[in-house]
Biopython code that builds the backbone (N, CA, C, O; Angstrom):
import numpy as np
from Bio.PDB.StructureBuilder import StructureBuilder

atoms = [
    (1, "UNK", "N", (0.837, -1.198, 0.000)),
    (1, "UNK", "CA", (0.000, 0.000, 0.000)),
    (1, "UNK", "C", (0.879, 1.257, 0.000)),
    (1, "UNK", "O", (0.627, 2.181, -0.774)),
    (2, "UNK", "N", (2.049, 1.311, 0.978)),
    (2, "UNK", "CA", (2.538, 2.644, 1.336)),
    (2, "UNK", "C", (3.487, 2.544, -0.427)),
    (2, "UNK", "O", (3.524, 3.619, -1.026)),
    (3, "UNK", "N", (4.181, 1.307, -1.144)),
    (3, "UNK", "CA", (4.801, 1.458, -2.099)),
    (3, "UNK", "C", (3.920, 2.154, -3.107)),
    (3, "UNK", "O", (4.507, 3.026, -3.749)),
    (4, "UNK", "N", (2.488, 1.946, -3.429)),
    (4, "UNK", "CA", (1.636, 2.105, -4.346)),
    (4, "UNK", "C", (1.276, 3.746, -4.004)),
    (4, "UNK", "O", (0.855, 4.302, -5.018)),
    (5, "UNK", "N", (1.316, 4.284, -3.294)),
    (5, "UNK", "CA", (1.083, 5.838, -2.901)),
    (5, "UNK", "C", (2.199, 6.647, -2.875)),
    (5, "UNK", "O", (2.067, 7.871, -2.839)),
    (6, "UNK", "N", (3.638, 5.941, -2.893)),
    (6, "UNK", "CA", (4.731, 6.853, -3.263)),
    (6, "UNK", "C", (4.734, 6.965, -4.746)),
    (6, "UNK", "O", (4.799, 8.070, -5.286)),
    (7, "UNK", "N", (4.651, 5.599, -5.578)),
    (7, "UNK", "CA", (5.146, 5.678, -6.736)),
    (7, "UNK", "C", (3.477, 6.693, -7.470)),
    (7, "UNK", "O", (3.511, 6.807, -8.695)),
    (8, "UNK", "N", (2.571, 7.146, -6.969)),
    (8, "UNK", "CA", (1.311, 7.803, -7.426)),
    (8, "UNK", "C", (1.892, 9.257, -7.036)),
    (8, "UNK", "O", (1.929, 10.146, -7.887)),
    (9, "UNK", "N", (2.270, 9.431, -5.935)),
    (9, "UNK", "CA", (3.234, 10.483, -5.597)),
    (9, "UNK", "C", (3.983, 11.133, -6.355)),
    (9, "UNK", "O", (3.894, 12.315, -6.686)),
    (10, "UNK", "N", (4.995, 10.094, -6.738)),
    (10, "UNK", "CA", (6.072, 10.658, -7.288)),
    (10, "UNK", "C", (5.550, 10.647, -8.998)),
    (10, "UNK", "O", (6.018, 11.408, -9.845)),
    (11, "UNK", "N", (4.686, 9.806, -9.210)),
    (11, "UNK", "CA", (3.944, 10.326, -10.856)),
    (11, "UNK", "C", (3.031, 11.397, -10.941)),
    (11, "UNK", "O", (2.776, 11.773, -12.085)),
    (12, "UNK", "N", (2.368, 12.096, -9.818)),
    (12, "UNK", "CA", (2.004, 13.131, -9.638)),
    (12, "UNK", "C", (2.726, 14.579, -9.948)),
    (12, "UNK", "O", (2.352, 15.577, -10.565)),
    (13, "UNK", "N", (3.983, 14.223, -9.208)),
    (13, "UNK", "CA", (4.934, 15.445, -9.414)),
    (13, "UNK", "C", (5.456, 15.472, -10.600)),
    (13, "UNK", "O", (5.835, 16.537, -11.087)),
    (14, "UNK", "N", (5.557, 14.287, -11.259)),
    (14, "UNK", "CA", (6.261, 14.944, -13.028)),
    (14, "UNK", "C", (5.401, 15.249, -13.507)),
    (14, "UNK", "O", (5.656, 16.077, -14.382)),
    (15, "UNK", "N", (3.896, 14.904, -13.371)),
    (15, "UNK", "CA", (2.900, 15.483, -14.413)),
    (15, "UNK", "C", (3.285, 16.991, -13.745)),
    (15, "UNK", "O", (4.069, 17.832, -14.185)),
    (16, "UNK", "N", (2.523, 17.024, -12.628)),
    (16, "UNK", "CA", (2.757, 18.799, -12.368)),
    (16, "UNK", "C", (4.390, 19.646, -13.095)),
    (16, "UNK", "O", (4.443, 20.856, -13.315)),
    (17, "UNK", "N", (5.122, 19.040, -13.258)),
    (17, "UNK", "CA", (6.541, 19.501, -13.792)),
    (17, "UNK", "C", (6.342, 19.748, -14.824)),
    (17, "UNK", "O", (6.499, 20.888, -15.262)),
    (18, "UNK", "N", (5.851, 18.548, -15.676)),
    (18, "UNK", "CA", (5.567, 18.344, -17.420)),
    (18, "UNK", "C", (4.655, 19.840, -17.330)),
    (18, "UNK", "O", (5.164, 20.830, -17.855)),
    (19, "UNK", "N", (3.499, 19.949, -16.749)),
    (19, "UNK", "CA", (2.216, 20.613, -16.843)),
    (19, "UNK", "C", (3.092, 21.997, -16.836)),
    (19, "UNK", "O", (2.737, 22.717, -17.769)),
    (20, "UNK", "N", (4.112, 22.558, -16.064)),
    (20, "UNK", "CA", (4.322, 23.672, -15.830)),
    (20, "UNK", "C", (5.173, 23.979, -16.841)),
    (20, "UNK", "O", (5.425, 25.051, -17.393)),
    (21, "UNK", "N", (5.448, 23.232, -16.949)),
    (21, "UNK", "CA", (7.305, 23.805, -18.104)),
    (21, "UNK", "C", (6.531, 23.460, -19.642)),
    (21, "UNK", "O", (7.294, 23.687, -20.581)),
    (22, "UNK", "N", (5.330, 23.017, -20.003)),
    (22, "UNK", "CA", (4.224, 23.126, -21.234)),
    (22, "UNK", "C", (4.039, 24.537, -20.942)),
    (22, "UNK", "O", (4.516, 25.328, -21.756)),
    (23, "UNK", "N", (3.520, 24.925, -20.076)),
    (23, "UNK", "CA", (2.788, 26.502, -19.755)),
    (23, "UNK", "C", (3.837, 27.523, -20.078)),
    (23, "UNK", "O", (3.689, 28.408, -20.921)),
    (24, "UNK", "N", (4.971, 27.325, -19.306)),
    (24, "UNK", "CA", (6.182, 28.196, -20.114)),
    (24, "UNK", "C", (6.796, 28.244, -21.179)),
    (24, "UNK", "O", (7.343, 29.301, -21.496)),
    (25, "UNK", "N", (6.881, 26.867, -22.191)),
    (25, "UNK", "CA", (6.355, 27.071, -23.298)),
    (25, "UNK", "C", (5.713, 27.579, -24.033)),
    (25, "UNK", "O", (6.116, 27.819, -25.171)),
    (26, "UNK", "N", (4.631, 27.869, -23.649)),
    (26, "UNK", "CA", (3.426, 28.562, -24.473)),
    (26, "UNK", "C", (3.874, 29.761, -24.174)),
    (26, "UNK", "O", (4.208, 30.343, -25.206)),
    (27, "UNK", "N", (4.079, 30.581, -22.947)),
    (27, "UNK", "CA", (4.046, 31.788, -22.799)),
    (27, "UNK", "C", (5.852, 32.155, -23.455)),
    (27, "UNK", "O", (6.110, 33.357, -23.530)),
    (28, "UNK", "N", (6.422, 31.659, -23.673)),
    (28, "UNK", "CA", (7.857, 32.057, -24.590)),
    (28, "UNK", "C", (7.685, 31.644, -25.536)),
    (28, "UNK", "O", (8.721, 31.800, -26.182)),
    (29, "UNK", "N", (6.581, 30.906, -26.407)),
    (29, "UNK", "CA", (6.101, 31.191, -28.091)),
    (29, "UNK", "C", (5.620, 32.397, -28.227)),
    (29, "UNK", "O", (5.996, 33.328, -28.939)),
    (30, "UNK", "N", (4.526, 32.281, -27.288)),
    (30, "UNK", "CA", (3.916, 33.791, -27.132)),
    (30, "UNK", "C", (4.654, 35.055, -27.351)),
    (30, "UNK", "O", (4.476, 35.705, -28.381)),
    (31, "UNK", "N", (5.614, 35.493, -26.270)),
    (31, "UNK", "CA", (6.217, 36.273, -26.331)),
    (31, "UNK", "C", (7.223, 36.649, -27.619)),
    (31, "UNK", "O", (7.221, 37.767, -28.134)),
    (32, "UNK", "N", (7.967, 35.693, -28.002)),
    (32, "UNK", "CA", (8.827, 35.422, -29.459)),
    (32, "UNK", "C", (7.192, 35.746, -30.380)),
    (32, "UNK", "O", (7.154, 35.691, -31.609)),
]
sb = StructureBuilder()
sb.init_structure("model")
sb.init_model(0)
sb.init_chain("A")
sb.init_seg("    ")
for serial, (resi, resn, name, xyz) in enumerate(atoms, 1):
    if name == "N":
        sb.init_residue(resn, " ", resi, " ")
    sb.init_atom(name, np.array(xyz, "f"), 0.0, 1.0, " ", f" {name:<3s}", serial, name[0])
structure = sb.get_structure()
């Protein structure tokens, strides 16, 4: 159980990573 809620954890945080550094992407196409 506690293995199955780290590794959801820790796939949580790269989406949020992926999700943020997409967004800054967009906003430095934008800007260019």
């Amino acid at each position: 159980m506690i293995e199955i809620k780290k590794t959801t954890t820790k796939t949580y945080k790269v989406r949020q990573i992926v999700r943020n550094f997409c967004k800054f992407d967009e906003e430095f196409r934008r800007i260019r």
